[in-house]
C-alpha positions, 0 to 999 in steps of 0.5 A, a space after each residue: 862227576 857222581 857222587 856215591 851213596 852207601 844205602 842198605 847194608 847187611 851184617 852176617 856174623 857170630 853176633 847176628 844176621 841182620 845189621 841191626 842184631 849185629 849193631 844192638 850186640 856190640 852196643 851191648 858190649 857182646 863180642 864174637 870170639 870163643 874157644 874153638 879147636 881146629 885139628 887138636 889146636 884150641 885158638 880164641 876165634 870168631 865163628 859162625 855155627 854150621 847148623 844156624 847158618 844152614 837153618 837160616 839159609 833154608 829158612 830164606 832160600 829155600 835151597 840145599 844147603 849142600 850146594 854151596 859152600 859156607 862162605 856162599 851161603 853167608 854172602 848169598 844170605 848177606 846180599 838177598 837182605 840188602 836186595 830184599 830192602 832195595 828196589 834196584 835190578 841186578 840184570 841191568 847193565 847200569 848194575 854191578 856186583 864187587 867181591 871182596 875176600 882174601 882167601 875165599 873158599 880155601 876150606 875147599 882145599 882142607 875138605 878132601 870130601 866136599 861135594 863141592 868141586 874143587 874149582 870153586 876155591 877161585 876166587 873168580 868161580 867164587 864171585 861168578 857162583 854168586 853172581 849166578 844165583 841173584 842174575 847179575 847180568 854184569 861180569 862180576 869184579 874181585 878185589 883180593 889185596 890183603 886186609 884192605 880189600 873191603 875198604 878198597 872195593 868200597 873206593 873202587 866202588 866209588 871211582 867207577 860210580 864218579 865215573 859215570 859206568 854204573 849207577 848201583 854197585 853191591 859189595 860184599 866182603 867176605 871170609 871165614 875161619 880156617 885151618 889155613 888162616 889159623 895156622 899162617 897168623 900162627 906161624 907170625 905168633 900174632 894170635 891172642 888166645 884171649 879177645 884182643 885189645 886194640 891199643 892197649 898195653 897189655 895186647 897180646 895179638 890178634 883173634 880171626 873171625 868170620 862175617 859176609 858184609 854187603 852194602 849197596 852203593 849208589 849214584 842215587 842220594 837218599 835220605 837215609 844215605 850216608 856219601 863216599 865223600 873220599 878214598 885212597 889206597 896207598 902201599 908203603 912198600 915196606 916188608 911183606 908182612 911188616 907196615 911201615 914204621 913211620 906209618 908212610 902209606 896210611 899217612 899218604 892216605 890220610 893226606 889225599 883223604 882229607 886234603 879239603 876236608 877238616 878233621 872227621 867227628 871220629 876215627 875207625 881205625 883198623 886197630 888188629 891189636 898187634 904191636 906193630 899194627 898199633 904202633 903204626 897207625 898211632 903215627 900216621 894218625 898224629 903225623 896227620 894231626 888226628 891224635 886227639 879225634 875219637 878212635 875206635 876199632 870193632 877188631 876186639 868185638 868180631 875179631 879180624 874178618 880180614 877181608 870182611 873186614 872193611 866192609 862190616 866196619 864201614 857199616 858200623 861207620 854208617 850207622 854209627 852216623 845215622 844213629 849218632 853212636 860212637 862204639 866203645 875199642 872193647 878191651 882197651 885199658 892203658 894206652 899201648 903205643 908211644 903216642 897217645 890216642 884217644 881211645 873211646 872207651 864207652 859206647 855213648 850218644 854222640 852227634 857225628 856228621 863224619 867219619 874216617 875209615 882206614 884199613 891196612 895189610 900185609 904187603 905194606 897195603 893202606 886204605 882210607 876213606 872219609 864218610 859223610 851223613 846226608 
């Protein structure tokens, strides 16, 4: 059986577009998150400017920008740098493409005069427009299952390596800041009008935010790779946008994830700073004997990027074990959830070998994976 190997990765995002721009920022205590206004609603959010992203777009694509949508435009970006540091070929058969988005281009539907035609707020037209425009040859695959969905691409990405039916896989996760998204959290009073705080005590909800993350995936092991040693989904069957109160499916997935493995170096949990969300994992994480692991969440750097999210995290998780950092929960003060965790609550210079990533959503849906360095 194969095994997978996270190779070069991008980061387009508020903070940079480059992972190293992205990764520098947050190790420097920057965050993403800003006042912005959507239809007379001022709400504390994670933003990309349209006039950068259309003058870095020009700048590397030499296209018109008019042409595609801003989240094509943040993946076509986010894929052509990952490319652009690779030597693999995207018309082969042995090479496959994997979107990850919850909502894709859903401003399509907000913008009653865009030139872009409406079609293209499928989620497969999507995927299949920036397929198109690198040559993939292969048809490409979307997986849209909640806030999980980066993290599950990745274990799909995985799986279909293991089994031997490619042997590169690009993924990308994506989503953007809309009036749709905005209003839909707001109906559940989960947002925060100041930056969240995971696991604090004084959190108050979460703040959405906006990134294009790709990696690529390989069979190949390199030097600089970092391995897909485990993943798992697993979905608590719940409520619809409530998670398990004992914390039932990430433990399951927690179990699968680390069943021949000991306890990972540190933890990137999903941490949305949202009472029930913490709660939550704070139980799996000691029902699985990890309260005492160093835990981390990026939520209070860039927002949730939903389903962006797992994929931009996960890059963080490599180079947080290629460059031996473990990133400080930005906002994090007095622990918040009736078992304790150990927070990190400074960046600092740590030896790692590996780390656990966990993901979790709407509709009772869990992910987890175990990284490794090389």
């Amino acid at each position: 059986m194969n095994k997978a190997f996270l190779h070069n990765a991008n980061i387009i995002s508020p903070l940079g577009f480059t992972t190293k721009q992205n990764f520098d920022a947050v190790c420097d205590g920057k965050i993403a998150m800003q006042n912005h206004t959507f239809n007379g609603v001022t709400y504390c959010t994670a933003i990309i400017e349209n006039k950068l992203l259309d003058e870095v777009f020009i700048q590397q694509t030499k296209l018109n920008p008019k042409e595609f949508t801003r989240l094509e435009k943040m993946c076509i970006l986010s894929i052509k740098d990952v490319l652009n540091n690779s030597d693999i070929d995207v018309k082969s058969k042995r090479t496959l493409f994997i979107f990850s988005t919850t909502k894709g281009n859903i401003d399509l539907l907000e913008n009653t005069k865009s030139e872009i035609p409406e079609e293209r707020v499928y989620l497969h037209k999507t995927a299949e427009i920036i397929a198109a425009h690198f040559g993939f040859t292969n048809k490409p695959m979307v997986v849209s299952n909640a806030c999980i969905s980066g993290l599950l691409a990745i274990i799909i990405a995985k799986r279909l390596l293991a089994d031997n039916q490619y042997d590169n896989i690009i993924v990308t996760g994506a989503d953007i800041v809309s009036t749709f998204t905005l209003s839909g959290f707001n109906s559940l009073g989960a947002l925060s009008s100041n930056p969240c705080k995971p696991f604090d005590k004084s959190r108050t909800g979460i703040n959405l935010g906006e990134a294009a993350a790709s990696v690529l995936i390989s069979n190949q092991q390199k030097e600089d790779g970092v391995e897909i040693v485990s993943g798992s989904s697993a979905n608590d069957a719940n409520h619809i946008s409530g998670p398990s109160r004992t914390g039932e499916g990430l433990y399951k997935c927690l179990q699968k994830v680390l069943v021949h493995n000991t306890a990972p170096d540190f933890i990137n949990a999903h941490g949305t700073a949202t009472e029930f969300n913490d709660e939550m994992e704070s139980i799996a994480f000691n029902r699985a004997g990890l309260q005492n692991i160093l835990i981390n969440s990026l939520k209070g750097y860039y927002g949730h990027t939903l389903g962006a999210a797992g994929v931009l995290e996960s890059v963080f998780c490599i180079e947080g074990l290629r460059q031996n950092k473990i990133i400080a929960s930005t906002g994090f003060e007095k622990q918040g959830t009736s078992i304790e965790l150990n927070i990190a609550t400074k960046t600092e210079n740590k030896k790692s070998i590996t780390c656990l990533k966990t993901a979790s959503g709407f509709g009772g849906c869990n992910a987890a994976v175990l990284y490794k360095m090389n």
